[in-house]
C-alpha positions as CSV (number, residue, x, y, z in Angstrom):
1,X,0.0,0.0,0.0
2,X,2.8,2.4,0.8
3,X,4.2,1.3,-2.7
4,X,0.9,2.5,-4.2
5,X,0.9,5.1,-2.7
6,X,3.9,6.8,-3.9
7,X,3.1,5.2,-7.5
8,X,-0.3,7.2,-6.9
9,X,1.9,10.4,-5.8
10,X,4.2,9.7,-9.1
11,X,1.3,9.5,-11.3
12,X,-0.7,12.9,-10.1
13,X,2.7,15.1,-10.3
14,X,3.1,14.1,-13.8
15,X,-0.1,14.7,-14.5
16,X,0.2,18.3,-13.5
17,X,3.7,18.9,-14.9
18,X,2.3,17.2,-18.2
19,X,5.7,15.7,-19.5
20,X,6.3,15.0,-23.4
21,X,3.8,16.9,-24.6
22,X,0.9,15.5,-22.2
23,X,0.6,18.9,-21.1
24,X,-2.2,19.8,-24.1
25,X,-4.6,17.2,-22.8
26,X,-7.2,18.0,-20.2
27,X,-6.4,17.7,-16.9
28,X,-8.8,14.9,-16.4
29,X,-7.1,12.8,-19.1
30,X,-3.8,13.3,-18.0
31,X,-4.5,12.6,-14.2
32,X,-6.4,9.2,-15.2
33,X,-4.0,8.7,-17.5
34,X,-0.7,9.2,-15.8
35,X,-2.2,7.7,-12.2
36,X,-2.8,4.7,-14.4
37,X,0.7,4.3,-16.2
38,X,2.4,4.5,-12.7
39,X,0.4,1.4,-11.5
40,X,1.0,-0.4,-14.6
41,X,5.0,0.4,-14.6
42,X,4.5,-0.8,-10.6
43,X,3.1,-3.8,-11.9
44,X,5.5,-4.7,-14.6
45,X,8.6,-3.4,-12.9
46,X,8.2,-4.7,-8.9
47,X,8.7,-8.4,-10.1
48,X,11.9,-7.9,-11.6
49,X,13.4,-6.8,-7.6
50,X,12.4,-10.4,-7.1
51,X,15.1,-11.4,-10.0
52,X,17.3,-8.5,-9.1
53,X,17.7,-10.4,-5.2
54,X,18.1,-13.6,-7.0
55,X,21.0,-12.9,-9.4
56,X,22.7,-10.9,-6.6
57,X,22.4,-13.3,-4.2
58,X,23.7,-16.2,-6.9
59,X,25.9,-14.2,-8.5
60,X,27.0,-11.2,-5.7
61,X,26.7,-8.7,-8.6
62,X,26.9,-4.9,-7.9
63,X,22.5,-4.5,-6.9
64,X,22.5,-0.8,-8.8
65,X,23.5,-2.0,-11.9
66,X,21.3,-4.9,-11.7
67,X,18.3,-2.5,-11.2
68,X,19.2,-0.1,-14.2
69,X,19.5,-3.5,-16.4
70,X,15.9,-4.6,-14.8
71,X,14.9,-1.3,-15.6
72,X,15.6,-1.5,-19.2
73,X,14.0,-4.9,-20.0
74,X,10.9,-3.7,-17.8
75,X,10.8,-0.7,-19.9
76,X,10.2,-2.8,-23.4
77,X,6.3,-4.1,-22.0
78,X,5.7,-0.9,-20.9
79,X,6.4,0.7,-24.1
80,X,4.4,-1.6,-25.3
81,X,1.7,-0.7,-23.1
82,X,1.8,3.1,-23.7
83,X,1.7,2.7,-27.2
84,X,-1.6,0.6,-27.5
85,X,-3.6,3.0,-24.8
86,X,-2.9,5.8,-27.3
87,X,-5.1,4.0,-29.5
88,X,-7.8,2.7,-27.0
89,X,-11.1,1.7,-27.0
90,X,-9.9,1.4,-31.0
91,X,-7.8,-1.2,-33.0
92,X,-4.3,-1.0,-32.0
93,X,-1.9,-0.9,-34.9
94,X,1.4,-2.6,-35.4
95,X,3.8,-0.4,-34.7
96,X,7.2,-0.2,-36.5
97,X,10.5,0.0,-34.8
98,X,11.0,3.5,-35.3
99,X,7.8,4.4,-33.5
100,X,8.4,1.7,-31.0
101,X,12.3,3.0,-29.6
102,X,11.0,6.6,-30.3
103,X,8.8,6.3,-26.9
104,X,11.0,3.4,-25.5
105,X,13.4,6.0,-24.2
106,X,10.7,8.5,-22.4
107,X,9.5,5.3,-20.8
108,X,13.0,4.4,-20.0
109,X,13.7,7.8,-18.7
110,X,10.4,7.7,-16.3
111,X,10.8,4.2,-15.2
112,X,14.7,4.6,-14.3
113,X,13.6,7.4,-12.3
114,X,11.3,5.6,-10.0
115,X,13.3,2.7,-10.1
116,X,16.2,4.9,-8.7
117,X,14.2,6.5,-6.1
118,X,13.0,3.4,-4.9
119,X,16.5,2.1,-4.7
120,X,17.8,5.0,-3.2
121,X,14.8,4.3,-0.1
122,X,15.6,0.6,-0.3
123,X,19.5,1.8,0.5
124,X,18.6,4.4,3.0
125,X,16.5,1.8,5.2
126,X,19.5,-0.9,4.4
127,X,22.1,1.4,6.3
128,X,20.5,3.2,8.9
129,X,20.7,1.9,12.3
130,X,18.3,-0.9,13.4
131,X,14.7,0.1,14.7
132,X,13.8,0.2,18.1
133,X,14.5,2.6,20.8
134,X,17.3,1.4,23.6
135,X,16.2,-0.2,26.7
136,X,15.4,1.8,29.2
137,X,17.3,1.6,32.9
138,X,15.2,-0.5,35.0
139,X,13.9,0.8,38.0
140,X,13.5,-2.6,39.7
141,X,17.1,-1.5,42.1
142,X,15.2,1.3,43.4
143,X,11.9,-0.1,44.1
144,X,13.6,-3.0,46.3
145,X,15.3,0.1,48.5
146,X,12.0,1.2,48.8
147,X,9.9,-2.0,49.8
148,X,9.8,-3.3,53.4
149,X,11.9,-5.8,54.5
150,X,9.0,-8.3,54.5
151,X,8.2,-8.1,50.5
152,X,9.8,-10.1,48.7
153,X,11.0,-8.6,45.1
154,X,8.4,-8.7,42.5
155,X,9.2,-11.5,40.0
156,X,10.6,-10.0,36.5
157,X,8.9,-11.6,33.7
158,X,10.8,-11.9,30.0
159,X,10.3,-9.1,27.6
160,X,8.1,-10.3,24.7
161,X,9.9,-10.4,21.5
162,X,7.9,-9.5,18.3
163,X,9.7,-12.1,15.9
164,X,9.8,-15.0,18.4
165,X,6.2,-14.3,19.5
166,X,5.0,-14.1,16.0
167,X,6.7,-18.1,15.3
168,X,4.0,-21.0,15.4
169,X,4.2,-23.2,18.6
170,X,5.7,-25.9,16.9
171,X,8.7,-24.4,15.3
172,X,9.7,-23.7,18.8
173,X,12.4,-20.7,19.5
174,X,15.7,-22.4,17.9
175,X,16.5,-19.8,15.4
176,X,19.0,-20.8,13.2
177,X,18.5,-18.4,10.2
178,X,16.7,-15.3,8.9
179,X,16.4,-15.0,5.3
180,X,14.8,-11.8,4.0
181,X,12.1,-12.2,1.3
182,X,10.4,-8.9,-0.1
183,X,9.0,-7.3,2.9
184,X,9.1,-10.3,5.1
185,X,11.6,-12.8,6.7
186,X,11.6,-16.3,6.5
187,X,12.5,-17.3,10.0
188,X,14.5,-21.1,9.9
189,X,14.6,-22.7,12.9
190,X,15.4,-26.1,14.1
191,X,11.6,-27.3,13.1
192,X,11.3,-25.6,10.1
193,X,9.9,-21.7,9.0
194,X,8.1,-19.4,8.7
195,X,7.0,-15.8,7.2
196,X,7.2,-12.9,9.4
197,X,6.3,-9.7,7.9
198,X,9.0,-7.6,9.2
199,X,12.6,-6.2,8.2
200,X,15.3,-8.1,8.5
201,X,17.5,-5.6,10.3
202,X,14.6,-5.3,12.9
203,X,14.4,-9.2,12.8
204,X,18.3,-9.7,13.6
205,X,18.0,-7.0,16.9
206,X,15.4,-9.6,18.2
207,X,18.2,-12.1,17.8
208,X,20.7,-10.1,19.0
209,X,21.1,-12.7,22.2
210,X,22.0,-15.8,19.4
211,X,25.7,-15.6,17.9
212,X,25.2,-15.1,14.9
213,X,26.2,-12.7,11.4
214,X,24.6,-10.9,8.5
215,X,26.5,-13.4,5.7
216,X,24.6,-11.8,2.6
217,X,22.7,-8.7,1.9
218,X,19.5,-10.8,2.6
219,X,21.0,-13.6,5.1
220,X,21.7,-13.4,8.6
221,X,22.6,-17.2,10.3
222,X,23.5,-18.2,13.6
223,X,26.9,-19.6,14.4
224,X,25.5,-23.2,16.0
225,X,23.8,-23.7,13.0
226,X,26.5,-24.3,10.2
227,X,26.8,-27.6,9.8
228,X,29.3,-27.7,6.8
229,X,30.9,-25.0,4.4
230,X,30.6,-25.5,0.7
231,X,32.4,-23.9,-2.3
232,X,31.7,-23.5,-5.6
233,X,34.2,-21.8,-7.4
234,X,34.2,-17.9,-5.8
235,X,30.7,-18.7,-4.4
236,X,30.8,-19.9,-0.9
237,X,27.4,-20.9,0.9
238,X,27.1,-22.4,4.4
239,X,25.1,-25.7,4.6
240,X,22.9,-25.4,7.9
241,X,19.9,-27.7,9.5
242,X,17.2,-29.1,7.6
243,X,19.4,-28.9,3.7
244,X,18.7,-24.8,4.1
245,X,22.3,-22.7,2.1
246,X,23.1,-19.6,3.4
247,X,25.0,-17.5,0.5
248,X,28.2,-15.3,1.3
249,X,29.0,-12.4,0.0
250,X,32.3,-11.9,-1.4
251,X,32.7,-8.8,1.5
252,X,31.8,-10.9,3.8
253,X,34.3,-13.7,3.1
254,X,37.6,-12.1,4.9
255,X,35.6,-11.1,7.9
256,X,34.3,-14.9,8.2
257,X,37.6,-16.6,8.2
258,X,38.8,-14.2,10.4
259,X,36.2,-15.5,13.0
260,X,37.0,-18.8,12.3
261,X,33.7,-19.3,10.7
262,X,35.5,-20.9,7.6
């Protein structure tokens, strides 16, 4: 919804600015219009971040240029697309290639732009520090200076913890991996997994008790849980509980051996 949202945002801007000659159209045309093209480039270009995680992950390719490549071949539907509406409700005529990569670029040009601002927020959230404000002092010191001899302390009960709380009963609490998927994170444990929609940066400070390390951009895996280490030519991916790999990513590769992780 947020993702709409800004799509929505996008689409009414453009409207008013009336890019590439839009701007002699009514109002009404070009806010239906351009409200509708951003929805449409959503739709067509938010699967390819699912391919983008996947070559980077198998691959550890640079993610920005793996975005402006995704951009490009998300760009040639969408061309497609904006070509046939200008012909709507009528017959839609076969267009030659001159027309076709005389609009591919404006597309290209539009769709590179949101693609970069949502990269730039995706990269933003990546390095900023983890969610969650700092524990607060307890006051539990004082109040047992203050109570009469004769009261006994009251008992301190564990702190709820979102990602743990939000696991089914039987997967039980062994967490052995979090692997980030879209918005959500597949939470491995001994028992098996499960989806929790959260970050995984937020999802790691609820582990933060576990030894553990981020091994990959979308990876984080406890140290109890590798079972073997397994290379395939530059690619190294650690073999944990139940067949589950975690990738490593070349940057991380140093700082693993030098913990003695591998």
């Amino acid at each position: 919804m947020i993702d709409l949202t800004i799509m929505t945002v996008i689409g009414v801007i453009l409207a008013f600015i009336g890019p590439f000659g839009s701007f002699s159209e009514p109002l009404g045309y070009r806010l239906v219009s351009w409200v509708g093209f951003a929805w449409l480039g959503y739709a067509l270009f938010s699967p390819m971040g699912y391919l983008v995680d996947r070559v980077e992950e198998a691959l550890d390719f640079p993610r920005a240029p793996l975005w402006a490549v995704a951009a490009a071949v998300s760009s040639l539907p969408m061309t497609a697309a904006v070509y046939a509406m200008g012909y709507l409700p009528g017959p839609v005529p076969w267009p030659s290639l001159e027309r076709f990569f005389a609009t591919y670029p404006y597309v290209y040009v539009i769709g590179g732009g949101v693609t970069a601002l949502f990269f730039m927020l995706d990269r933003k959230q990546a390095v900023s520090d983890p969610a969650g404000a700092q524990d607060t002092p307890s006051s539990e010191p004082e109040l047992d200076r203050l109570a009469p001899d004769n009261l006994a302390p009251p008992v301190s009960t564990p702190a709820p913890n979102p990602l743990l709380d939000a696991l089914p009963a039987e997967l039980g609490s062994d967490v052995i991996a979090l692997e980030m998927e879209d918005h959500y994170v597949r939470v491995h444990t001994a028992l098996g997994s499960e989806l929790v929609l959260m970050r995984l940066r937020d999802a790691m400070a609820h582990v933060a008790d576990i030894e553990g390390r981020q091994t990959h951009r979308s990876w984080w895996v406890a140290r109890g849980a590798v079972e073997d280490v397994r290379r395939e030519g530059r690619n190294i991916r650690l073999a944990l509980a139940r067949g589950s790999e975690a990738p490593v990513s070349r940057a991380q590769v140093n700082e693993l051996k030098e913990a003695d992780w591998i």
